[in-house]
C-alpha positions as CSV (number, residue, x, y, z in Angstrom):
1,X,75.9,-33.7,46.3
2,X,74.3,-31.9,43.9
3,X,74.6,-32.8,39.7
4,X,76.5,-30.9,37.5
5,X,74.6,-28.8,35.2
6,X,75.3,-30.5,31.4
7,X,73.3,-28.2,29.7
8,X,71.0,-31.2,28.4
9,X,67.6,-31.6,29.5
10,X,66.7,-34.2,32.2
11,X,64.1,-37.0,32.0
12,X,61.8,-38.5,29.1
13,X,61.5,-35.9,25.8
14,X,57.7,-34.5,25.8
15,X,55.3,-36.8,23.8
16,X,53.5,-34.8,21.0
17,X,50.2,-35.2,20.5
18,X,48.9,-34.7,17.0
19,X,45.2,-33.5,17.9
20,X,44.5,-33.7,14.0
21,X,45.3,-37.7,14.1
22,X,43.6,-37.8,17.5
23,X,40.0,-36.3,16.6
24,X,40.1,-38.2,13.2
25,X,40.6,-41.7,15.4
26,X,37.7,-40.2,16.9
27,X,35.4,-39.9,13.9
28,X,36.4,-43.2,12.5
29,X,34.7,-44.3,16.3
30,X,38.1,-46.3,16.6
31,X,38.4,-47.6,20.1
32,X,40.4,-45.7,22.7
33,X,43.7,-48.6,22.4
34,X,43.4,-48.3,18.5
35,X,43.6,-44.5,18.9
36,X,46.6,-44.9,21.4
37,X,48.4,-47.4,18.9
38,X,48.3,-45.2,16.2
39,X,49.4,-42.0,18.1
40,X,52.4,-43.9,20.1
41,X,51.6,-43.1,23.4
42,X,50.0,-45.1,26.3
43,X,46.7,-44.7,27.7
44,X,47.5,-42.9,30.5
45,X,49.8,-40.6,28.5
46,X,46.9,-39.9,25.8
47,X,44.1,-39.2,29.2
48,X,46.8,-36.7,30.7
49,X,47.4,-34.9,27.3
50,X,43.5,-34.5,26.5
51,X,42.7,-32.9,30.2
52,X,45.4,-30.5,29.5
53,X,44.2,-29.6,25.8
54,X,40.4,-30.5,26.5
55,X,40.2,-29.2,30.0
56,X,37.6,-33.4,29.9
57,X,38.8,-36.5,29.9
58,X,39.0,-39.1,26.6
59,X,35.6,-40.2,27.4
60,X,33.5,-37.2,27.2
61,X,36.2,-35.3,24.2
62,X,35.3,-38.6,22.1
63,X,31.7,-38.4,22.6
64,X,31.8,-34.8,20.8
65,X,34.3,-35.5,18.4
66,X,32.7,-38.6,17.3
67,X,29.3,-37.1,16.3
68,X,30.8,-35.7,13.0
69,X,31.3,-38.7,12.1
70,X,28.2,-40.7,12.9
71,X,26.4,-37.8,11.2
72,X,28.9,-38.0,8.1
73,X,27.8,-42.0,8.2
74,X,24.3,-41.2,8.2
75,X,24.7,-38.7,5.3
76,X,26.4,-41.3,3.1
77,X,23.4,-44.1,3.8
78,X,21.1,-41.6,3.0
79,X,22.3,-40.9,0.1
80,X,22.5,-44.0,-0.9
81,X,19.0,-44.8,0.3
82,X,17.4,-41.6,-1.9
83,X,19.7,-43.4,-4.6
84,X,17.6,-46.1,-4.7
85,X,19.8,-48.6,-3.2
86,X,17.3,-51.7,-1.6
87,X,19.5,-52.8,1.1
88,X,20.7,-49.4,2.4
89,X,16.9,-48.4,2.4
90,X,15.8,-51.9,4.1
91,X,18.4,-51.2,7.0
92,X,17.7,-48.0,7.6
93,X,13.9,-48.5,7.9
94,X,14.9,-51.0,10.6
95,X,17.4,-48.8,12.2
96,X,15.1,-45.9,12.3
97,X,11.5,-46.4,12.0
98,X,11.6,-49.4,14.2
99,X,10.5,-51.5,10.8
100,X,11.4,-55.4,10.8
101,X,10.7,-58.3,9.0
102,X,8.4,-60.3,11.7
103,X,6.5,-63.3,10.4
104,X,3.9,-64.3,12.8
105,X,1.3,-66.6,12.3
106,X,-2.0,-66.5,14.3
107,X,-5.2,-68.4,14.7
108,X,-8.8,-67.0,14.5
109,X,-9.3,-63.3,16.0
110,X,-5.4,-63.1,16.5
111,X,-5.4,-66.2,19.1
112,X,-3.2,-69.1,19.4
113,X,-3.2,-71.4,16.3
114,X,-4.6,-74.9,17.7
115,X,-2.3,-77.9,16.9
116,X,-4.1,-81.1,17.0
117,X,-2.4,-84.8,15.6
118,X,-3.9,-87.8,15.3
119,X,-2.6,-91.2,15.8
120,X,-4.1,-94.4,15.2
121,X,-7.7,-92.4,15.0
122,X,-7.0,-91.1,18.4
123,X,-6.7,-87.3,18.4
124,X,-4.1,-85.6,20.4
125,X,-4.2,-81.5,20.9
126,X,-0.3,-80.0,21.6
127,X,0.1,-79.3,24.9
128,X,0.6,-75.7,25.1
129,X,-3.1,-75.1,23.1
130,X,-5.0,-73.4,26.4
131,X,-8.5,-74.9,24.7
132,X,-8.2,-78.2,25.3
């Protein structure tokens, strides 16, 4: 037997998405469950909605969205960095030019260093010196 028309619609109320929320989760970079928290909606829900705005799925929408704000990032630490701030310039150079702070010791011509100790006037080289 068929229902009764009420006049009321059936099933769950539509969730609402709001996109402005949703592509500022992504330029934060805040993970895909923090996004859902914030926007009330499950995983799933949040995947369906973005195929049907996006025409993608979350994956490849964040990866765009989240560029302005890696770039945004990068403005603000360069700033700082032209600002003169030591430890903003110190992390960058590693971050960027591949700079670190390596402290390696070497013996003559760049070769191994030789270890040698001596015990009751008996001399004993380390074992991992090749020279002896």
């Amino acid at each position: 037997m068929a229902r009764k028309p009420t006049g009321r619609p059936t099933g769950r109320p539509k969730k609402v998405i709001d996109w402005q929320k949703f592509e500022f989760g992504c330029q934060i970079n805040a993970t895909k469950e923090e996004i859902c928290k914030w926007l009330n909606v499950s995983d799933e829900t949040l995947e369906k909605y973005i195929k049907v705005q996006h025409g993608e799925g979350f994956l490849e929408v964040y990866k765009k969205l989240s560029v302005d704000g890696i770039i945004s990032l990068r403005r603000m630490q360069f700033k700082k960095a032209q600002e003169g701030n030591v430890p903003m310039l110190i992390w960058i150079g590693k971050q960027d030019l591949g700079q670190s702070e390596k402290h390696e010791l070497s013996g003559p011509a760049g070769g191994p260093i030789n270890q040698e100790h001596t015990l009751n006037d008996r001399t004993f080289a380390h074992p991992y010196n090749t020279e002896h």
